[in-house]
N, C-alpha and C positions, 0 to 999 in steps of 0.2 A: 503357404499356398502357392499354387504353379499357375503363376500368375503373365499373362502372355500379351502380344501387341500385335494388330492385323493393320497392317494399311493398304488398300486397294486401289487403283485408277482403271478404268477402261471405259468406254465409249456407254452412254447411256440408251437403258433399252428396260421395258416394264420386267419388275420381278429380280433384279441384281439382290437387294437388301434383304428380300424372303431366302433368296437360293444361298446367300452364305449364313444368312443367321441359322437356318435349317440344317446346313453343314456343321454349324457349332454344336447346334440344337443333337444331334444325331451321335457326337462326341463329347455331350453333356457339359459342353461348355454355359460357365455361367457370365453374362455380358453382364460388365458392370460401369462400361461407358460408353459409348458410340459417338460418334460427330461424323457429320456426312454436307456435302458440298454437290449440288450440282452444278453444273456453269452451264447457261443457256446460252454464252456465246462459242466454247468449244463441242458443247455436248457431250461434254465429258460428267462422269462422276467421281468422287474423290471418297473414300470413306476410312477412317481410325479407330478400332473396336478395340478395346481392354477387356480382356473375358479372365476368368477363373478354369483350369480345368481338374475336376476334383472329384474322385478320383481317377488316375489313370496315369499322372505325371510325364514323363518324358518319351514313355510308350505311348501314350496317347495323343500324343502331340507330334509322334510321325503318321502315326494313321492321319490325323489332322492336315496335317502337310501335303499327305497323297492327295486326301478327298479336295484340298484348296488347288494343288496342283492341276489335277482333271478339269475344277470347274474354273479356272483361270483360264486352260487351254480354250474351254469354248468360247470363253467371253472375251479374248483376248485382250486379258487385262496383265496389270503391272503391279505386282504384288509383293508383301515381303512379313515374313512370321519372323516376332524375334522375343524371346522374354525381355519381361519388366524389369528395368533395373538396370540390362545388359550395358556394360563399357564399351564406347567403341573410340578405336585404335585413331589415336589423333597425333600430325605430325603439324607443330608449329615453323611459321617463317616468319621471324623480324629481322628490323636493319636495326634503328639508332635509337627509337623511340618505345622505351619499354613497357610504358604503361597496364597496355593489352596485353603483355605477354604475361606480368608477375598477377595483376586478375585472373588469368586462365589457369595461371599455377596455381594460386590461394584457392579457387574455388572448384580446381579437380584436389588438388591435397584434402580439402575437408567434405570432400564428398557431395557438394553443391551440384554439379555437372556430372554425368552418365561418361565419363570420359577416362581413360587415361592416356594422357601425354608419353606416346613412346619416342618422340623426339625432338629437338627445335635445331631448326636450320638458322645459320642467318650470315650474309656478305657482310657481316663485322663482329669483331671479338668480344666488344661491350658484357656480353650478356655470361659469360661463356659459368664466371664464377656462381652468379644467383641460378643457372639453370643445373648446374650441376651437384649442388648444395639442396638442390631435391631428387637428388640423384636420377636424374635424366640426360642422355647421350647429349651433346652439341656438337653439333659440325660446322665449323668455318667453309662458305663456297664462297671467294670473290665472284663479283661479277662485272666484267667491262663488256663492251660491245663484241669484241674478238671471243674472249671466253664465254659470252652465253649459252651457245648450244653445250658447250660441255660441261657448265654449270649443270644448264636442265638434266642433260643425263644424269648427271648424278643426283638428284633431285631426284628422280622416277626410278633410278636404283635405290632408293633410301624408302621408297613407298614401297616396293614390295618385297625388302628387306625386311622391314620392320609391321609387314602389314597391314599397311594403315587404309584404315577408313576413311579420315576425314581429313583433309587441309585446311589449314587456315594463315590465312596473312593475317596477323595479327600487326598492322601498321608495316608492313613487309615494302620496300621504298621500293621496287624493282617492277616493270613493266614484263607480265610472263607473255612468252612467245604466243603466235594462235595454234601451232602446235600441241602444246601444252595447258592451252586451255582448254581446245576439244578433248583433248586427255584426259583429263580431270572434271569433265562435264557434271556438274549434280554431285560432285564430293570438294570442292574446292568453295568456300568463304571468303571475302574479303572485307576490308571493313575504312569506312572514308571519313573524314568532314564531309556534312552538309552543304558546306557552303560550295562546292562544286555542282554546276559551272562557273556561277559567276565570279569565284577569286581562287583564279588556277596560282601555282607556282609557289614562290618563296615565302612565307609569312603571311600565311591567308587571314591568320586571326588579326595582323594588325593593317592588312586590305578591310577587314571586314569592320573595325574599332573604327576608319577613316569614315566608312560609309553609315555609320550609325546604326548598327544594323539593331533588332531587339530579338530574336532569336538564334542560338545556337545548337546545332543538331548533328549528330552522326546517322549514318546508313552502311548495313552491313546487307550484303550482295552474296551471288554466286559468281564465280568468275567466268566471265565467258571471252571473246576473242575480241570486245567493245572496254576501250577503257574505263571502268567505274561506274559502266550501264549494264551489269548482270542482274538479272529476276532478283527482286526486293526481297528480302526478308524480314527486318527489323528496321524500325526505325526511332531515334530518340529526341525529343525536342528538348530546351531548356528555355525560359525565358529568360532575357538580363535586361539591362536597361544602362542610360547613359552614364550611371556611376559604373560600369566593367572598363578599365582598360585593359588593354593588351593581352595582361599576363593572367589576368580574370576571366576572359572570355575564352584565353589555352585551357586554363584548367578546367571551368564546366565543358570546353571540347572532349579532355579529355573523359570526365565521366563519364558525358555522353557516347562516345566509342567503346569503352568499356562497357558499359548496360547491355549496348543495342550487339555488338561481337556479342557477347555470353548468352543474352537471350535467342542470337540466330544457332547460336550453337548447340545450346541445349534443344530448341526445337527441334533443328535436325535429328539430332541423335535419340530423340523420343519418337522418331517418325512422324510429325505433326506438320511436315513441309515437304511442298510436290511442286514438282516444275510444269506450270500451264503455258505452252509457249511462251512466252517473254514475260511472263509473271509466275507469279508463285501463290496457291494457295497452303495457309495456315488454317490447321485445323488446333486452335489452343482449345 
């Protein structure tokens, strides 16, 4: 079946939901999911429609396009058609910390994630054997304070080389410029410890063993030009308790990073994630 994915935003006003189901409705599309979001603090609407169109196929899914196109223009909304299923082009960043990275691998390799990794950057060589043993490019960029900018450039020749979709720091150690974040607005990921703010810097898990803590959590973000404060997308908790030391509480970290990256990921790339000024709505 020619099975397809609408996601919509535009400012709220009576009749949005009649006027595009009617456009499907008119192109014999068949809805076979909807989720719809209004925020009565933006006034905004958010909607995610799975429809069937059958028949007509990929002919009928330009005419589709037109008629979404026209009635986008009046409603000026923010919109995007894409089949079910569709891969989108994703370029990996890590430094030392692999975790997130062989996750993202294992579960674009077996088909878990809508993705395929067309590359992984990272300012050190660690990774270079496991990523290329899934046969995917790696490029080495150092990076010091003198070399940044020219890092970054190459870094945004490397996105539209390889034309990529989606970015993601997958535990990526490096501060990106504000340049480069407004660049990459709404297509860049990142992914943390919880425990920021309270245990910044060197060995936060055993800052956090000191303080007794009882939960463990990652947060994967959008990047934006605030360090590790981009629109929420995921979030994971774990509970542990005063039998975790140290090396117990890294490693439910790490799961926890791992979960909560692959679910902000996969949302993205299903359309089920909108940027509400400084938040994000998920339509799962």
């Amino acid at each position: 079946m020619n099975r397809y994915i609408l996601t919509w935003e535009c400012g709220e006003r009576p009749g949005i939901v009649h006027a595009i189901t009617g456009a499907l409705l008119e192109r014999s599309g068949d809805i076979r999911e909807l989720k719809q979001f209004d925020d009565e603090h933006s006034r905004r609407i958010f909607l995610r429609i799975e429809f069937v169109l059958d028949p007509g196929g990929d002919a009928e899914a330009e005419r589709l396009h037109d008629d979404l196109e026209t009635l986008a223009a009046q409603l000026e909304a923010t919109w995007r058609l894409q089949r079910k299923g569709e891969q989108r082009r994703v370029l990996v960043m890590v430094s030392r910390f692999e975790h997130c990275l062989n996750d993202l691998l294992f579960r674009s390799r077996i088909g878990e994630l809508p993705i395929e990794i067309a590359a992984v950057v990272s300012n050190h060589p660690d990774h270079r054997q496991l990523v290329e043993w899934h046969r995917i490019p790696f490029f080495r960029v150092p990076v010091t304070a003198e070399t940044k900018p020219e890092a970054e450039r190459q870094l945004l020749e490397l996105v539209e080389r390889f034309e990529v979709d989606l970015v993601v720091l997958a535990r990526y150690m490096q501060v990106l410029s504000d340049d480069l974040a407004r660049e990459l607005t709404g297509r860049a990921i990142n992914i943390h410890h919880s425990f920021l703010p309270s245990f910044k810097g060197a060995k936060p898990y055993h800052q956090a063993f000191e303080r007794g803590v009882k939960t463990v959590g990652a947060t994967a973000h959008y990047v934006n030009s605030e360090l590790d404060e981009g629109p929420i997308i995921a979030q994971q908790v774990v509970e542990v308790d005063h039998s975790f030391g140290p090396a117990e509480l890294a490693a439910a970290g790490r799961d926890a990073e791992c979960k909560a990256l692959s679910n902000a990921v996969r949302w993205h790339c299903e359309g089920r994630v909108f940027l509400n000024g400084g938040r994000t709505v998920v339509l799962r």
